[in-house]
Backbone bond lengths (Angstrom), bond angles and torsions (degrees), N, CA, C in turn:
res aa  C-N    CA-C-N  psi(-1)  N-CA   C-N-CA  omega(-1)  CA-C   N-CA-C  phi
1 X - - - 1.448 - - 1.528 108.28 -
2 X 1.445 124.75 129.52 1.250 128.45 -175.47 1.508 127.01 -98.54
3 X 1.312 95.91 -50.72 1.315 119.03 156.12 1.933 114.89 -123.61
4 X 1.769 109.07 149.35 1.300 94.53 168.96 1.414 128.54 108.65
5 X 1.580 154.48 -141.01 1.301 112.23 -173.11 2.143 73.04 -175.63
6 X 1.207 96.18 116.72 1.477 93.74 162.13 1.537 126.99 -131.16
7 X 1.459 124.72 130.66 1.382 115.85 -173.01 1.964 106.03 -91.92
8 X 1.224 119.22 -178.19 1.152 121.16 -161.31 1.692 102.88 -169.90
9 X 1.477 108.02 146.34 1.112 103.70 -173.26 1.805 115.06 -159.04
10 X 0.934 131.35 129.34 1.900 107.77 -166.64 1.554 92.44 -133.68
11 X 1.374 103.95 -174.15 1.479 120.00 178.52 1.852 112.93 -102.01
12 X 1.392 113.03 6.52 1.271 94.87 -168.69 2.422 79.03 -126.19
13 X 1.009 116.77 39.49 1.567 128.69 161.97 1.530 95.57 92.41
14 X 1.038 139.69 -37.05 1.477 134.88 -175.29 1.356 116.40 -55.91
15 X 1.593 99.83 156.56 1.417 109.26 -154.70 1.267 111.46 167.72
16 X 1.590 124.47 168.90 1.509 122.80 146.29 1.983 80.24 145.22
17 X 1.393 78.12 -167.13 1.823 105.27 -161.75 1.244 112.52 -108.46
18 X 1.337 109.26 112.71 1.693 106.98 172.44 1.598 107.17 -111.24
19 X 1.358 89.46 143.30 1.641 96.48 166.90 1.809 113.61 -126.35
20 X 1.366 102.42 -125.53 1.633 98.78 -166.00 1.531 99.04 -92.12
21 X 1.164 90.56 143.29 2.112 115.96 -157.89 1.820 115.15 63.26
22 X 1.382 112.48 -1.99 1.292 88.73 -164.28 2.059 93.71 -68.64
23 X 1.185 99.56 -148.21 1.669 122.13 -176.96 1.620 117.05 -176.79
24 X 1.024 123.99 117.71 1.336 113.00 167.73 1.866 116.19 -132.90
25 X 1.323 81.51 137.06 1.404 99.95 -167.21 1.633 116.66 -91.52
26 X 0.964 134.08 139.18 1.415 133.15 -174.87 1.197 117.52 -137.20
27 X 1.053 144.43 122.83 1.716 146.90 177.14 1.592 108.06 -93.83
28 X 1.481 95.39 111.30 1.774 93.60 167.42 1.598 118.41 -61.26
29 X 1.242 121.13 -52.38 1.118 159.35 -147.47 1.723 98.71 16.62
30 X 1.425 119.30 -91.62 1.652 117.61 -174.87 1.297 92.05 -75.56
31 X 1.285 152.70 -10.20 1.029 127.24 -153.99 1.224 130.29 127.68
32 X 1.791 105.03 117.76 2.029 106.02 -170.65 1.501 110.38 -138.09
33 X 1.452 131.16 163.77 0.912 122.79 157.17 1.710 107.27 -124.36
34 X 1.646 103.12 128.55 1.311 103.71 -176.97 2.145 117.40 -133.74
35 X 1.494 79.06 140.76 1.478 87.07 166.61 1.386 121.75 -118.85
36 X 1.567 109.71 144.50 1.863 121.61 -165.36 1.368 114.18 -153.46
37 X 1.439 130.42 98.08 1.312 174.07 160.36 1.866 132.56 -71.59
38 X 0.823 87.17 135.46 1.543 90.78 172.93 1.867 103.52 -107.76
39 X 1.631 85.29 140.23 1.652 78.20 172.90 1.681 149.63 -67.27
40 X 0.626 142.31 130.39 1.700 128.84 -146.46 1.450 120.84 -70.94
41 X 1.220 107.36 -11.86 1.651 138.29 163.60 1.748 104.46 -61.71
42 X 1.335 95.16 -43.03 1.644 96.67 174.40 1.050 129.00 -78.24
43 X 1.941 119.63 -32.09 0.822 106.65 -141.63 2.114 82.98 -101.44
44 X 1.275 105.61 -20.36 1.376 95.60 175.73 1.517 115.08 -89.12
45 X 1.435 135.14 22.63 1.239 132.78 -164.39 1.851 88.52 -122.62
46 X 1.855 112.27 -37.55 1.107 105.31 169.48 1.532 96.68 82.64
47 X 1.988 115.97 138.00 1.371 114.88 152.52 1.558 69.07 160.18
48 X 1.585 102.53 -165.13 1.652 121.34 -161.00 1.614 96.15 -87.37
49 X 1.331 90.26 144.97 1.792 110.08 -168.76 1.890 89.34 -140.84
50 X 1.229 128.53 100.18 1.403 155.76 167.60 1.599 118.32 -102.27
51 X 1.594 99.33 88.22 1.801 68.46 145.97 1.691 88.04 -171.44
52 X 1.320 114.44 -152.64 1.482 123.02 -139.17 1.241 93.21 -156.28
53 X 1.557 99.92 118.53 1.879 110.35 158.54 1.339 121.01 -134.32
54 X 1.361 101.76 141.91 1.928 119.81 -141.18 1.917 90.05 -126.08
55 X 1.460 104.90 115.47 1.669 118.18 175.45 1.499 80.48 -81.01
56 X 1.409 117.76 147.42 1.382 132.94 -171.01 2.068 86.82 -136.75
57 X 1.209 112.30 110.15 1.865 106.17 167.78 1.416 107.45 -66.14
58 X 1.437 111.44 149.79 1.509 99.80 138.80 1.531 142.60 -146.11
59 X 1.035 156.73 153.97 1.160 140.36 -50.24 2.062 62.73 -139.70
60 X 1.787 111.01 159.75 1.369 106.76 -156.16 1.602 107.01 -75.38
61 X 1.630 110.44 -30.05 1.711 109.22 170.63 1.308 104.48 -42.36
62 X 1.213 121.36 -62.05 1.519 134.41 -155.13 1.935 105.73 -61.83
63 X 0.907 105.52 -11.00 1.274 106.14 -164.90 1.499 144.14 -61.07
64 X 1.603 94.73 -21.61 1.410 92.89 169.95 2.260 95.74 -141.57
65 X 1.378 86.97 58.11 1.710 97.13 166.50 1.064 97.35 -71.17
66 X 1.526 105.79 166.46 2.042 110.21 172.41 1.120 110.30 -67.11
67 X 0.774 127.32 160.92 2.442 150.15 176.10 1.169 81.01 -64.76
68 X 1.706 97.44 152.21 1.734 108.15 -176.22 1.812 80.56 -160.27
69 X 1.322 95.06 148.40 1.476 113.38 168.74 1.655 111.65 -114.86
70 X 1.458 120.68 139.69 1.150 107.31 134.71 1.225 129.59 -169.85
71 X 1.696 112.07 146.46 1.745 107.02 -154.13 1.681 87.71 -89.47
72 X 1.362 101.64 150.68 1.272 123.13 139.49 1.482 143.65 -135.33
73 X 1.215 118.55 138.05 1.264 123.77 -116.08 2.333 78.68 -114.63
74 X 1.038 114.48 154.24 1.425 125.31 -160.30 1.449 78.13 -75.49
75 X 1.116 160.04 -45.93 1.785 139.76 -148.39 1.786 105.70 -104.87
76 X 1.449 95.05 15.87 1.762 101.07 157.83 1.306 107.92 -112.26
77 X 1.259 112.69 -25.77 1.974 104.03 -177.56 1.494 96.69 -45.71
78 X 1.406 113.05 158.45 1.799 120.61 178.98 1.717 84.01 -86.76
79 X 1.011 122.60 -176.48 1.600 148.69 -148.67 1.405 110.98 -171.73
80 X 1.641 121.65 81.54 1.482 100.96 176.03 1.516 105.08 -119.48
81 X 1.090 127.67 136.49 1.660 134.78 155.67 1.541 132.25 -69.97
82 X 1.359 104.74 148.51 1.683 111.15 178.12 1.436 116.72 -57.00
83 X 1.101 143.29 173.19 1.641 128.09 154.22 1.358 112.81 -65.25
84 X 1.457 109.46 -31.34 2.112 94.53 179.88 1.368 91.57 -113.41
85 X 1.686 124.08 49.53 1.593 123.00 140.83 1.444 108.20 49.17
86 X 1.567 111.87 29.72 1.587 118.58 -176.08 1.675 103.15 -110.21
87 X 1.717 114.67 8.04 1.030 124.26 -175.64 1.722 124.28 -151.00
88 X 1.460 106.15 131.91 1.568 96.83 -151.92 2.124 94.88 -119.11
89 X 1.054 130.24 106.54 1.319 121.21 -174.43 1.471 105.77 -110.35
90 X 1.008 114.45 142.20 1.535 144.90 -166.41 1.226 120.62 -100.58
91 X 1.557 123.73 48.34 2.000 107.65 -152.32 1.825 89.09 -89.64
92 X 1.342 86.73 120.21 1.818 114.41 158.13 1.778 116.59 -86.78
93 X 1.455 115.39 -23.19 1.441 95.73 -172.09 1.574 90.67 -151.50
94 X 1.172 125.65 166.28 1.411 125.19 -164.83 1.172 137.13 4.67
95 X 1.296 155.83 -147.74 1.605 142.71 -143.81 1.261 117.88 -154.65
96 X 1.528 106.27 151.08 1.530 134.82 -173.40 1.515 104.84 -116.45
97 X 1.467 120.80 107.07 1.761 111.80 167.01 1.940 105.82 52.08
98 X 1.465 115.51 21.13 1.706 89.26 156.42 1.999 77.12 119.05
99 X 1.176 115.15 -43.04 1.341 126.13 -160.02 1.894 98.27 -70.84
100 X 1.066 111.48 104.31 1.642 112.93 175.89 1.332 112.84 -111.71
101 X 1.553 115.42 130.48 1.198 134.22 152.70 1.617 140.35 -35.56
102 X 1.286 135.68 127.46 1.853 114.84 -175.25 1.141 135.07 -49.69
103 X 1.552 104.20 -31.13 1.530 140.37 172.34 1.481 92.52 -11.90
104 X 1.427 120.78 121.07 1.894 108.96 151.91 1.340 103.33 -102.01
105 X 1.456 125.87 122.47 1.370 122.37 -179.09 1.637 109.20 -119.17
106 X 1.301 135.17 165.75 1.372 128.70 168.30 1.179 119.90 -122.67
107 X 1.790 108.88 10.82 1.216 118.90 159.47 1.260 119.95 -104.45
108 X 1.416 138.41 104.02 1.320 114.59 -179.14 1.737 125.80 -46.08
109 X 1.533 109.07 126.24 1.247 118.54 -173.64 1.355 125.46 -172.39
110 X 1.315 133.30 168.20 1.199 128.14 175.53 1.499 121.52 -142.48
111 X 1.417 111.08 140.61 1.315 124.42 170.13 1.401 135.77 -143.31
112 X 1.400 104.85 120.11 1.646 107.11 -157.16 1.692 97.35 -131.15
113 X 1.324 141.91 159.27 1.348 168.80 -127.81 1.823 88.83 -153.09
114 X 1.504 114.90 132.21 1.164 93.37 177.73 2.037 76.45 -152.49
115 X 1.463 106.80 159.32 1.411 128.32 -179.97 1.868 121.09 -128.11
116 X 1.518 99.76 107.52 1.748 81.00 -168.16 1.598 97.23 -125.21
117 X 1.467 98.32 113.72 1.611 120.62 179.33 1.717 97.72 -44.18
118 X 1.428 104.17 160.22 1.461 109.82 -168.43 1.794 109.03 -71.32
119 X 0.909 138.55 136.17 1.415 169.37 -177.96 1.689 111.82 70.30
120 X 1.586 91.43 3.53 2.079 86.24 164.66 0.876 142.82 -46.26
121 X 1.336 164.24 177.38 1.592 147.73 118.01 1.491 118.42 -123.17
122 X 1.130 102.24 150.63 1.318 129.62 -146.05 1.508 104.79 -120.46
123 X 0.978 108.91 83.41 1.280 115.11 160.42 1.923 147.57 -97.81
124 X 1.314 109.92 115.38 1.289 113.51 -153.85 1.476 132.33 -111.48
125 X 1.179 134.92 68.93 1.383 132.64 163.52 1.334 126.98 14.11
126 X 1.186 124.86 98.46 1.467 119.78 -162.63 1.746 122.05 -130.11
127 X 0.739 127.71 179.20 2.062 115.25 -155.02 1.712 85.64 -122.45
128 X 1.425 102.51 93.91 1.285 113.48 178.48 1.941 110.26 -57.98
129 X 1.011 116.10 29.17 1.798 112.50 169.75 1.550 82.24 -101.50
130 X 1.690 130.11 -65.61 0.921 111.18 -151.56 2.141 122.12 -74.17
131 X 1.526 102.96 174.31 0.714 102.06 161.93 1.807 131.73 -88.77
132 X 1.181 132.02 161.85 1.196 128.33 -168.75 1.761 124.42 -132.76
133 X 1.075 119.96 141.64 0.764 133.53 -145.17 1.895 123.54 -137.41
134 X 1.215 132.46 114.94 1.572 114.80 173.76 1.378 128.81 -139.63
135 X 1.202 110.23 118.69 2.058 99.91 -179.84 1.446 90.55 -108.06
136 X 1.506 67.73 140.80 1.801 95.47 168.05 1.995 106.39 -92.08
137 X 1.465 98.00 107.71 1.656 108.09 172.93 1.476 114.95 -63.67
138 X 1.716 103.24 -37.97 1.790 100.55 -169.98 1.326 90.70 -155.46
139 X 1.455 115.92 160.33 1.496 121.68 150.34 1.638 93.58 81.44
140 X 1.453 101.16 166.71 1.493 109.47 174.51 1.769 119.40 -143.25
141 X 1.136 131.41 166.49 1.157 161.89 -152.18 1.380 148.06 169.33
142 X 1.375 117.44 -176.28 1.534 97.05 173.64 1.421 118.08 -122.89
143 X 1.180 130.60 -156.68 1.558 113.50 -163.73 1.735 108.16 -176.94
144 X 1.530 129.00 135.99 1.282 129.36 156.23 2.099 82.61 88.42
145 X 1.462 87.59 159.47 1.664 98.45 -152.60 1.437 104.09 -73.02
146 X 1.262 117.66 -3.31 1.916 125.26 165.77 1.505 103.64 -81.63
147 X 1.435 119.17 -7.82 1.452 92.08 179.91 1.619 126.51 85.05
148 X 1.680 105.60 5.45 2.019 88.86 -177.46 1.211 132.42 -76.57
149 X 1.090 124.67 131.75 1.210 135.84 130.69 1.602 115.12 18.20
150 X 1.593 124.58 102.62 1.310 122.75 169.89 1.554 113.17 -148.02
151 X 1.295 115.21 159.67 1.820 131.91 -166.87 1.416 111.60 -145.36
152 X 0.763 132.63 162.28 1.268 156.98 -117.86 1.873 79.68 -112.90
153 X 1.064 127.96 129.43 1.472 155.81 164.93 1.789 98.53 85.74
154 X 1.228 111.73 40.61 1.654 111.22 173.45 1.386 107.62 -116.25
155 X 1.082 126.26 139.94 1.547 137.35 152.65 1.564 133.46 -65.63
156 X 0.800 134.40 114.74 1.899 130.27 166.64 1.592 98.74 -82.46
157 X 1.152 100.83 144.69 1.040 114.24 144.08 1.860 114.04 -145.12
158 X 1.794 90.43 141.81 1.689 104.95 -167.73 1.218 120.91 -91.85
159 X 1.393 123.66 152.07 1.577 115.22 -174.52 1.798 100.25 -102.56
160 X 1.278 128.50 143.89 0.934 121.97 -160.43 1.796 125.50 -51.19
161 X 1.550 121.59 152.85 1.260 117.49 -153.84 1.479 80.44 157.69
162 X 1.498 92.96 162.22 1.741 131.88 175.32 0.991 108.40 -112.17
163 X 1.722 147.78 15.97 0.901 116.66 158.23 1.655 108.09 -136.96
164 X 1.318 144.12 174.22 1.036 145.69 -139.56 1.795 101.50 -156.88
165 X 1.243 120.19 89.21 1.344 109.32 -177.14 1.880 117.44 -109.51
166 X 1.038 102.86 -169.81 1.611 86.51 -176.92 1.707 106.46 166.10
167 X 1.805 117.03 93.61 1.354 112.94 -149.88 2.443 87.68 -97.36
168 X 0.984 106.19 148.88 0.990 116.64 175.17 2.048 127.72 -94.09
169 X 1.461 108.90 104.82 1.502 105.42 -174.80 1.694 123.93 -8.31
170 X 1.088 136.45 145.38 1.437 121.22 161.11 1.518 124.29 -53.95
171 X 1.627 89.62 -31.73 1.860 102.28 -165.27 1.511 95.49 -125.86
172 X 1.356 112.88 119.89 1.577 108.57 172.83 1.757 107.65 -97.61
173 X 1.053 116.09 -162.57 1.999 108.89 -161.07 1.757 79.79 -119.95
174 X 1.223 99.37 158.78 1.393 122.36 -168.45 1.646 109.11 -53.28
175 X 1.699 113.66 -21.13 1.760 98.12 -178.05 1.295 116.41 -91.86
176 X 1.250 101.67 10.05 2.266 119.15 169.77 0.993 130.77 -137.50
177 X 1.284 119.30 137.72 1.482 124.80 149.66 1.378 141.66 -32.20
178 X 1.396 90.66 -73.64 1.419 118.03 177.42 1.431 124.29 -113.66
179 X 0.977 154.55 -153.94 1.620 165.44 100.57 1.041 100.76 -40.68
180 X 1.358 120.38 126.64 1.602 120.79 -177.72 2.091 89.67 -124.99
181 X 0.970 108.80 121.66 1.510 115.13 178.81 1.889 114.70 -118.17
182 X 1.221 112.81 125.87 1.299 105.58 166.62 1.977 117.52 -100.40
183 X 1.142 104.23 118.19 1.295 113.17 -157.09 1.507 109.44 -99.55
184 X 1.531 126.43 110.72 1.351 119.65 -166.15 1.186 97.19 -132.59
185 X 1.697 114.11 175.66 1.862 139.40 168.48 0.950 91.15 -167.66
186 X 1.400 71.79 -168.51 1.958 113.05 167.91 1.671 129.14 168.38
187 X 1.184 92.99 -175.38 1.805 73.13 172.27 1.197 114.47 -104.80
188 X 1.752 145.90 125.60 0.967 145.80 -170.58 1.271 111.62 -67.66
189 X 1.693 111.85 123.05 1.182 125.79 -178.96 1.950 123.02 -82.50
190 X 1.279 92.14 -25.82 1.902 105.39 162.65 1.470 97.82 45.90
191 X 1.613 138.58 47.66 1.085 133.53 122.37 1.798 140.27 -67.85
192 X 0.789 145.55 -171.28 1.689 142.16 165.42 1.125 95.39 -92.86
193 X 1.615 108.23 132.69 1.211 123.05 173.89 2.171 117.40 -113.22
194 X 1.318 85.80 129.73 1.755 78.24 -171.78 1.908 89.58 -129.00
195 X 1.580 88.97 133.76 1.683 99.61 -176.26 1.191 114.44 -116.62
196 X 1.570 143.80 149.25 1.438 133.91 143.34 1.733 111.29 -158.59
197 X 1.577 98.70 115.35 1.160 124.85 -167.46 1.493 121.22 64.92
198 X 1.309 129.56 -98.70 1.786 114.81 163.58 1.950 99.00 -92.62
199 X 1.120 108.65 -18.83 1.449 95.06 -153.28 1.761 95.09 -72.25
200 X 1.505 119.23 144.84 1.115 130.12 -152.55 1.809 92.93 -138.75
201 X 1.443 122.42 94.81 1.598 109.74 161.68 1.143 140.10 -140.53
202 X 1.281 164.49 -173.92 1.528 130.91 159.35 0.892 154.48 -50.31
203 X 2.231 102.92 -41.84 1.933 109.70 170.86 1.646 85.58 -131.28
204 X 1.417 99.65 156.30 1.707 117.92 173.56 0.991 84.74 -45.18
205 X 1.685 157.48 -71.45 1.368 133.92 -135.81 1.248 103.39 -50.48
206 X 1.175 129.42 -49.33 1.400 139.45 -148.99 1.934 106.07 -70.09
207 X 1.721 88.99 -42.56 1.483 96.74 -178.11 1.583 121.96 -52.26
208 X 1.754 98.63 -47.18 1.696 117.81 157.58 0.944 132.33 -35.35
209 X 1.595 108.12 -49.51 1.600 103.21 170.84 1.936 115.15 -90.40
210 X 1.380 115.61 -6.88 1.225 108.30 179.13 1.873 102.04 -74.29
211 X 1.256 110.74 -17.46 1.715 120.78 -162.06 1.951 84.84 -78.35
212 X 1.320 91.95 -52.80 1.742 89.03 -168.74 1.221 115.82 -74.31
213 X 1.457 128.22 -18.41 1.250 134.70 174.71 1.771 97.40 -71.30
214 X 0.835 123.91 -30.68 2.104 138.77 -167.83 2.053 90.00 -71.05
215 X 1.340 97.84 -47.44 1.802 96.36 -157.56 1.173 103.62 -79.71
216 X 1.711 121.12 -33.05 1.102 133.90 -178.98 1.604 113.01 -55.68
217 X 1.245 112.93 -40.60 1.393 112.24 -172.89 1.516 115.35 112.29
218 X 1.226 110.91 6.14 1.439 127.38 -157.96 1.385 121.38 -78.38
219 X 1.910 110.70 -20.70 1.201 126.91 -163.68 1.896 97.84 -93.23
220 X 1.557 126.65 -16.04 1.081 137.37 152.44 1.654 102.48 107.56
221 X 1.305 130.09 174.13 1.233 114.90 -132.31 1.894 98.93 -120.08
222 X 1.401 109.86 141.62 1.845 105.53 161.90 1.261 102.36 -58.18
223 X 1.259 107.53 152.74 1.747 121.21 166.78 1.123 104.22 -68.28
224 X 1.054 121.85 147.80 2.000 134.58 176.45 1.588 93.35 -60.82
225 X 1.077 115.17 -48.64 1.708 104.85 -170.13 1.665 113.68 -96.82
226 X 1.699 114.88 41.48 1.194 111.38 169.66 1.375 132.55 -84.80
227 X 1.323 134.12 140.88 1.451 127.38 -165.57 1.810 100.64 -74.42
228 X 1.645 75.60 141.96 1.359 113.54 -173.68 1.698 108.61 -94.12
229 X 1.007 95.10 156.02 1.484 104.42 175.62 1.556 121.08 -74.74
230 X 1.466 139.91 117.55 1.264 129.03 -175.88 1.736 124.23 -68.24
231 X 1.307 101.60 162.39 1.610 110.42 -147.47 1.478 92.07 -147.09
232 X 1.345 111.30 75.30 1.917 103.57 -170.05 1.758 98.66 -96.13
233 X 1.733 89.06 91.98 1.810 111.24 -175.71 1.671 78.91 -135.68
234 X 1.330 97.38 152.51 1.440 114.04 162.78 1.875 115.39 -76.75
235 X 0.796 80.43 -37.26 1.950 105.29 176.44 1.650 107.96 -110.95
236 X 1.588 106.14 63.83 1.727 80.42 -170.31 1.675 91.59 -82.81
237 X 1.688 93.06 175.99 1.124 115.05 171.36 2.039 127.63 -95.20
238 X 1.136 112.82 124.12 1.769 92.61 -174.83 0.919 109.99 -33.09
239 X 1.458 132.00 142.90 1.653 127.07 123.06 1.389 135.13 -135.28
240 X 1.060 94.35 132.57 1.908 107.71 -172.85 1.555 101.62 -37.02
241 X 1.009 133.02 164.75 1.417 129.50 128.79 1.451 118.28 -149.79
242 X 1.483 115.69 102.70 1.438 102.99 -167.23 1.969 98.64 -139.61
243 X 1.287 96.70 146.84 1.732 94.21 -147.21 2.330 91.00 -126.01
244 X 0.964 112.02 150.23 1.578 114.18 176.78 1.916 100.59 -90.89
């Protein structure tokens, strides 16, 4: 969460409140039922609500481990700087030079938040197995040893290499500071992937029975008194909202 205030809620006890820098991580693995909200204080007071959610696969052993929660809270992310402090990186999930993130993942991978003041560059050490990856959140610049050209809702993607660069405009546009980049990989897992709606698995069979395992009741239950999503109607109407 970057900006903004999000509540959270699952069927296997996890939960809690993130706001700006927090992160919370959740493992479907066999199976979850989850609810995720903004608070109603927010949503009728109104202002910027930022943040970013990342489907993480995993690998087909791993696949139906128990659900796991876990918050992390913005003053555990690691914090590392450029040498001329023209660059501020954020690693949430695996590692930079020795420097590791809280992130518990069971895919090897990494994900870090990174900020590059206007005409910096940012250059980053990277674990040549994985693949790599970069969106630009705000602001623009260029990136990778040609130098392109990038804006704010574009993707990179890198051709393999260890290092990860990324020079920041002189002049950013009035709704940024900096270049705000979200910087991801991993190690490619190169199984078959079969999807429908959240459920994520290798062959339709699997999807079939994750659907019937869902109707069955199997994935385990919201609490009767879980927060609901706000509805600022004078007359609102119920609504469910319950997500895998």
């Amino acid at each position: 969460m970057i900006d903004g205030i999000f509540l959270h809620q699952d069927s296997h006890g996890g939960g809690g409140v993130i706001s700006d820098g927090d992160t919370q991580w959740m493992t479907a693995g066999g199976g979850i039922l989850h609810i995720e909200t903004p608070p109603e204080q927010l949503v009728v007071s109104g202002g910027l609500f930022h943040g970013i959610q990342l489907w993480v696969n995993l690998p087909a052993k791993d696949k139906m481990i128990a659900p796991a929660y876990q918050g992390l809270e913005a003053r555990q992310v690691v914090l590392l700087s450029s040498l001329d402090a023209g660059s501020l990186v954020r690693i949430i999930a695996g590692d930079i030079d020795d420097h590791r993130g809280p992130g518990s993942t069971h895919t090897p991978m990494a994900l870090m938040h990174a900020s590059v003041s206007p005409g910096a560059v940012l250059e980053l050490p990277w674990n040549p197995h994985f693949n790599a990856l970069v969106y630009v959140l705000a602001g623009s610049g260029r990136v990778g040893s040609e130098l392109r050209p990038v804006h704010a809702g574009q993707l990179v993607a890198f051709g393999p290499g260890d290092w990860i660069r990324a020079q920041a405009d002189d002049r950013q546009d009035s709704r940024t500071v900096h270049l705000e980049l979200l910087v991801l990989g991993g190690q490619p897992i190169r199984e078959p992937v079969e999807h429908y709606g959240p459920f994520v698995m290798n062959t339709r069979s699997e999807i079939v029975q994750a659907l019937e395992d869902f109707e069955a009741g199997r994935l385990g239950t919201v609490p009767a008194n879980a927060l609901m999503p706000h509805v600022p109607d004078p007359n609102p109407i119920r609504v469910e909202h319950t997500g895998i």
